[in-house]
C-alpha positions as CSV (number, residue, x, y, z in Angstrom):
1,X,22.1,-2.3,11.4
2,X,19.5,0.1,10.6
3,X,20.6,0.1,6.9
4,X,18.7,-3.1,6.8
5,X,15.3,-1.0,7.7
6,X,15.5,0.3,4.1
7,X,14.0,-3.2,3.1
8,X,10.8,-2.8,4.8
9,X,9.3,-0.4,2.0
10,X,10.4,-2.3,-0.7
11,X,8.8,-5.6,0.8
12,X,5.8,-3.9,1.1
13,X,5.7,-2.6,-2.1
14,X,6.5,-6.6,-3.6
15,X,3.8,-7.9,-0.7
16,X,1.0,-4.8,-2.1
17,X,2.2,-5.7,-5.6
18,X,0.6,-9.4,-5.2
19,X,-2.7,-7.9,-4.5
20,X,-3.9,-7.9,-7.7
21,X,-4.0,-12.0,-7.9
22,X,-5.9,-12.3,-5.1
23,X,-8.5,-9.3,-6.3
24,X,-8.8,-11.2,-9.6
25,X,-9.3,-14.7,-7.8
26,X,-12.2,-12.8,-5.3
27,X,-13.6,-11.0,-8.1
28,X,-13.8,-14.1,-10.6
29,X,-15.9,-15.9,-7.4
30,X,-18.5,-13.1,-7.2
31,X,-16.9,-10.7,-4.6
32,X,-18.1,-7.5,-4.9
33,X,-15.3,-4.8,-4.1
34,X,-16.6,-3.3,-1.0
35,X,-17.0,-7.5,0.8
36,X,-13.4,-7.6,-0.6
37,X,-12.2,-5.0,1.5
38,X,-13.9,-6.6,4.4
39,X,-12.4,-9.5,3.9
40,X,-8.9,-7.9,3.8
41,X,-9.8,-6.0,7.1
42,X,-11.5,-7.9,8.9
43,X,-9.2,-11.1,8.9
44,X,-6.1,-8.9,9.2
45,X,-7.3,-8.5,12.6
46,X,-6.0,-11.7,14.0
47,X,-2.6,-11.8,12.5
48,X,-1.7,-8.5,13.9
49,X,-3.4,-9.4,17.2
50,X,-1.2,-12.3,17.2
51,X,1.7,-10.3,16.8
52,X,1.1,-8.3,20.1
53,X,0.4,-11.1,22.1
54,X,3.9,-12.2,21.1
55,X,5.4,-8.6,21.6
56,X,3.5,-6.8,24.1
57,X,0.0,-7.1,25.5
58,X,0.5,-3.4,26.7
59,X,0.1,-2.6,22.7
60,X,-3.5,-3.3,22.8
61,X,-3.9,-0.5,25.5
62,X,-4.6,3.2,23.7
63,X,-4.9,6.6,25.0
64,X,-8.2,8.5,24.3
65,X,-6.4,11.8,22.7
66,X,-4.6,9.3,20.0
67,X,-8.2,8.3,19.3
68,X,-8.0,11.0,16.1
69,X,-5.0,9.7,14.5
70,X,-6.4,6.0,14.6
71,X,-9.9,7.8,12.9
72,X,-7.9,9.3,10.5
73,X,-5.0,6.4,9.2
74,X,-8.7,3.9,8.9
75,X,-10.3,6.6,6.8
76,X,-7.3,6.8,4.6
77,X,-6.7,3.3,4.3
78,X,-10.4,2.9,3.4
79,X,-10.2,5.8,0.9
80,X,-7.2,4.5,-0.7
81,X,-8.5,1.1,-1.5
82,X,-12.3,2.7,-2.6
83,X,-9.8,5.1,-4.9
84,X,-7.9,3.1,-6.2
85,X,-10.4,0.1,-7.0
86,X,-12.6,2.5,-8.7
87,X,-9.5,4.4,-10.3
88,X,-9.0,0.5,-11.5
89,X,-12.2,0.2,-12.9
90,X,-12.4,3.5,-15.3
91,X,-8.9,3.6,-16.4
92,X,-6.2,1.4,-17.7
93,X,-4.7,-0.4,-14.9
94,X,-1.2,0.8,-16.0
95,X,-2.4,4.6,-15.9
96,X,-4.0,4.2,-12.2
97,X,-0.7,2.4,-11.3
98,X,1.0,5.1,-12.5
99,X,-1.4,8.1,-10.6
100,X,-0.5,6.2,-7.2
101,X,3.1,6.4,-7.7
102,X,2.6,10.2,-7.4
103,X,2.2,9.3,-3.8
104,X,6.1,10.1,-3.0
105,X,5.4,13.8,-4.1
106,X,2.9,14.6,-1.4
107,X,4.6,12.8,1.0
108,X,7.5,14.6,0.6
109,X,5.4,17.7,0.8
110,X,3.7,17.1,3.8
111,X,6.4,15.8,5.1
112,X,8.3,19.4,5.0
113,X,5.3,21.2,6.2
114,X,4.4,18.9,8.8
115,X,7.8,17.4,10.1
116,X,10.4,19.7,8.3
117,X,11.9,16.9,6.5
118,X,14.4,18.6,4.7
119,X,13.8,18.2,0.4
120,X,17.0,17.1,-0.1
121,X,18.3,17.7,-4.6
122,X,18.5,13.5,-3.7
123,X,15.3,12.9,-2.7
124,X,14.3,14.5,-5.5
125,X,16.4,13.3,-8.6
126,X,15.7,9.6,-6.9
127,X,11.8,10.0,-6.7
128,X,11.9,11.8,-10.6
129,X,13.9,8.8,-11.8
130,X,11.4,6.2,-9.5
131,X,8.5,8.0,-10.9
132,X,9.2,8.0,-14.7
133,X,10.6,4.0,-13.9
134,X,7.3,3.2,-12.8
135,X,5.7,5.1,-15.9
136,X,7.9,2.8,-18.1
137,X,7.1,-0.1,-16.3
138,X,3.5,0.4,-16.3
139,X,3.4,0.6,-20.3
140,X,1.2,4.0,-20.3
141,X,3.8,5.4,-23.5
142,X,2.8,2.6,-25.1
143,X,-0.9,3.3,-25.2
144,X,-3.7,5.3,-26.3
145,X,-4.9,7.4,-23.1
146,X,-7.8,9.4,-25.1
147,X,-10.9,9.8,-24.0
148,X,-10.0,8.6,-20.4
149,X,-12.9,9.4,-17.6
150,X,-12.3,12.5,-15.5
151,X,-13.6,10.5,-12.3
152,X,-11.0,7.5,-13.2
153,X,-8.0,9.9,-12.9
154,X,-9.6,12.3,-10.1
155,X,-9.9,8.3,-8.3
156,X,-6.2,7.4,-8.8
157,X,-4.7,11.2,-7.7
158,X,-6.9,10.3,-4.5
159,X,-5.7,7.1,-3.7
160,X,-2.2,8.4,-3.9
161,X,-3.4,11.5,-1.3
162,X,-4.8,8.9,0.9
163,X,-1.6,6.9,0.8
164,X,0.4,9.8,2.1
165,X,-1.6,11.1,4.4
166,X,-1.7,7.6,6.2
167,X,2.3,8.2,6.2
168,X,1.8,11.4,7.7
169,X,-0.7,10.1,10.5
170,X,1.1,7.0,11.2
171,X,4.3,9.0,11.8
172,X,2.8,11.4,13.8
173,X,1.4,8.5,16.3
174,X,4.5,6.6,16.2
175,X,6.5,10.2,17.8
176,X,3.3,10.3,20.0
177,X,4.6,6.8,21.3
178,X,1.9,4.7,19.9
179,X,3.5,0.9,18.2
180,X,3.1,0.2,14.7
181,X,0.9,-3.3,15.9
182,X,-1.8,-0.6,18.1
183,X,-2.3,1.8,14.9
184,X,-2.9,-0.9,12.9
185,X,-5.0,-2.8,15.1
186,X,-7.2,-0.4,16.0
187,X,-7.5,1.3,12.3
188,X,-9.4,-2.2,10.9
189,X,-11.1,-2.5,13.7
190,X,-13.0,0.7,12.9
191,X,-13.3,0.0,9.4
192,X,-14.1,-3.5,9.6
193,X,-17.5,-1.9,12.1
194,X,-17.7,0.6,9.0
195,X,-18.3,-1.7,6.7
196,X,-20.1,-4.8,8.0
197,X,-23.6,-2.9,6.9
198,X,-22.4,-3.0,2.9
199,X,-21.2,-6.8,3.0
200,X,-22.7,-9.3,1.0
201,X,-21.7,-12.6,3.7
202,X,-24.1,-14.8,0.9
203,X,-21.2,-13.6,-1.5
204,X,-18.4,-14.7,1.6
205,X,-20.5,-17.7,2.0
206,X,-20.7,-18.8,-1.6
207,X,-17.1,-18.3,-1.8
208,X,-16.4,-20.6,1.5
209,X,-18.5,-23.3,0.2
210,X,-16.6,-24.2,-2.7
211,X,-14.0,-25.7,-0.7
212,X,-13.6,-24.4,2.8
213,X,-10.3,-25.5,3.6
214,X,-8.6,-24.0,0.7
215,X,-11.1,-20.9,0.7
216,X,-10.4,-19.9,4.1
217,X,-6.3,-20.5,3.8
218,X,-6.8,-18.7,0.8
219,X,-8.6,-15.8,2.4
220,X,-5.9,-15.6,5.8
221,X,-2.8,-15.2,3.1
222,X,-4.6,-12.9,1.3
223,X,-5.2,-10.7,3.7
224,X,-1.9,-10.8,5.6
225,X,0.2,-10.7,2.6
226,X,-2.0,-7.7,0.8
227,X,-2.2,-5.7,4.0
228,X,-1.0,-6.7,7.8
229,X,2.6,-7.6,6.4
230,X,2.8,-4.5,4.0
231,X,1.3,-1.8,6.1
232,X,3.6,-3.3,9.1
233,X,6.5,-2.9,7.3
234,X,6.0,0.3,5.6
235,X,5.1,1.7,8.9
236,X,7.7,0.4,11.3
237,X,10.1,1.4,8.7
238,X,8.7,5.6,9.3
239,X,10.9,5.3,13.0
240,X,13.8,4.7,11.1
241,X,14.2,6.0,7.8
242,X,12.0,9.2,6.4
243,X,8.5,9.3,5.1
244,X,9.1,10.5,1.4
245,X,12.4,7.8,1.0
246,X,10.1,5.4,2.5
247,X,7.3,6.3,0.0
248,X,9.7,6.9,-3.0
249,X,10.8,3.1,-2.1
250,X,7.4,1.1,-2.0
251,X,5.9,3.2,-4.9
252,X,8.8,1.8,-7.4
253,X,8.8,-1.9,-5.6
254,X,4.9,-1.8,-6.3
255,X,5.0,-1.8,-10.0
256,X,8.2,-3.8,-10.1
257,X,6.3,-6.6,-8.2
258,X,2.9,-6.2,-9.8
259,X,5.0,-7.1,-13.6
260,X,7.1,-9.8,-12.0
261,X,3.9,-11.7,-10.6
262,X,2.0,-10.8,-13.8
263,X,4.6,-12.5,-15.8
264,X,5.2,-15.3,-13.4
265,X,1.4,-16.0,-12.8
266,X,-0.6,-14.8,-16.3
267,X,2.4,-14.4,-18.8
268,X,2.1,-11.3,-19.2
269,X,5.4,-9.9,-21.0
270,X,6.7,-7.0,-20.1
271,X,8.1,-4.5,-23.6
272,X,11.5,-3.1,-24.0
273,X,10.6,0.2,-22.8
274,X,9.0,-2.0,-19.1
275,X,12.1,-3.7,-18.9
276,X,14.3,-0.4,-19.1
277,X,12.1,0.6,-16.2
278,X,13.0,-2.0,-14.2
279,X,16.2,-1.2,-14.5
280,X,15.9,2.5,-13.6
281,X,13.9,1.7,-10.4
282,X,16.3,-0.7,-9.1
283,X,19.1,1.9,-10.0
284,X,16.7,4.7,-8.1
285,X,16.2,2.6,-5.3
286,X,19.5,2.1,-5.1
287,X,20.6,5.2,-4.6
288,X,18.2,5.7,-1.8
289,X,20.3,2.8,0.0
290,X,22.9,5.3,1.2
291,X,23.6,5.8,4.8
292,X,23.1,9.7,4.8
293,X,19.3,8.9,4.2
294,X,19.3,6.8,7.5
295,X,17.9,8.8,11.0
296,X,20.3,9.1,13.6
């Protein structure tokens, strides 16, 4: 039964991967980046509140010495977003794509230092052959990387630090005892108090008025399917399966789902080389799908 935890990453990473239509949509409407990410937060909020009033009003209650860990998973999920958005916006999307899949390797770092997950020769061939899929899929052999902006790259290795050191945080206050539902809670809560001073709400208001029925069901799927779904299931999955497979499996869904959408949605074919990606991150993932990388 707990095979069927392995999913979780790889929804997230197909739920993250859908991101990028609803950034395009806010940004063609006049969002600026940093009233996007309030937007994302701050309405994520009630979805995941709704979820503990159906699990557990208990959830909502926090101890005062788990206060750090909360402090530090919103700083990384701010940091990831502000990294990768301006990773984004310097260098070729495929190339900043291809800087956050790095992600797996400091997880599984940290991981080994922090929790002594054990670096398995598995973990490793699977995350080599996840890695380079994602390079094929993202197109970057196909292009001319020269003259690329230090700050663009230095952006995109962040965003991948951030993403693993919100692993590493969230594990540690899941074994404290905290529930997936409370860390996220209470993360966007602080970061949607951090960021109310640099929001444009004439930009959120612009964007309402156009049509406010559709604008506002627009905004509560965008921010459930781009973050309270994803970062739900990536982190429930950390009590059952480890934080580098877990890592290793949403960092090859990500880029599988972003070229499936942009095909679906924008028609954007993938090349030979893309395709032969897709097949070598389905092939890694697969091989993550034994039992033997399933806790006890």
């Amino acid at each position: 039964m707990k095979k069927l935890y392995l999913i979780f990453p790889i929804i997230a990473g197909f739920l993250f991967g859908s991101s990028g239509i609803f950034v395009r949509t806010l940004t063609q409407n006049g969002i600026d980046s940093t009233t996007l990410l309030f937007l994302r937060f701050s309405i994520a909020i009630l979805p995941i509140l709704i979820s503990i009033l159906l699990t557990d009003k208990r959830l909502l209650k926090i101890r005062l010495k788990d206060m750090p860990l909360f402090l530090i998973c919103a700083a990384c999920i701010v940091g990831l977003n502000l990294c990768y958005n301006e990773s984004m916006n310097t260098v070729p999307l495929s190339l900043a794509a291809v800087l956050l899949s790095l992600a797996p390797i400091y997880v599984l770092v940290f991981a080994f230092i922090l929790f002594e997950e054990k670096i398995t020769s598995k973990k490793i061939i699977c995350m080599t052959l996840a890695i380079f899929g994602c390079v094929l899929m993202t197109g970057v052999l196909e292009g001319d990387l020269s003259n690329i902006p230090s700050l663009g790259i230095i952006s995109g290795i962040g965003a991948g630090l951030f993403w693993a050191v919100y692993l590493m945080a969230s594990k540690k206050a899941i074994e404290n005892g905290n529930h997936t539902y409370t860390i996220l809670f209470y993360s966007i809560i602080f970061i949607s108090i951090a960021l109310i001073p640099f929001t444009s709400f004439n930009q959120i208001n612009t964007f309402i008025s156009i049509n406010p029925t559709l604008t506002i069901i627009f905004l509560l799927i965008h921010s459930t399917c781009s973050f309270a779904l994803p970062y739900i299931f990536s982190t429930v999955s950390l009590k059952y399966i480890d934080s580098g497979v877990s890592s290793i499996l949403l960092s090859g869904a990500e880029p599988f789902a972003a070229l499936i959408f942009g095909f679906l949605i924008y028609s954007e074919l993938p090349t030979i080389l893309m395709f032969c990606g897709f097949l070598l991150t389905i092939f890694a993932m697969m091989m993550l799908s034994r039992v033997d990388l399933i806790k006890n």
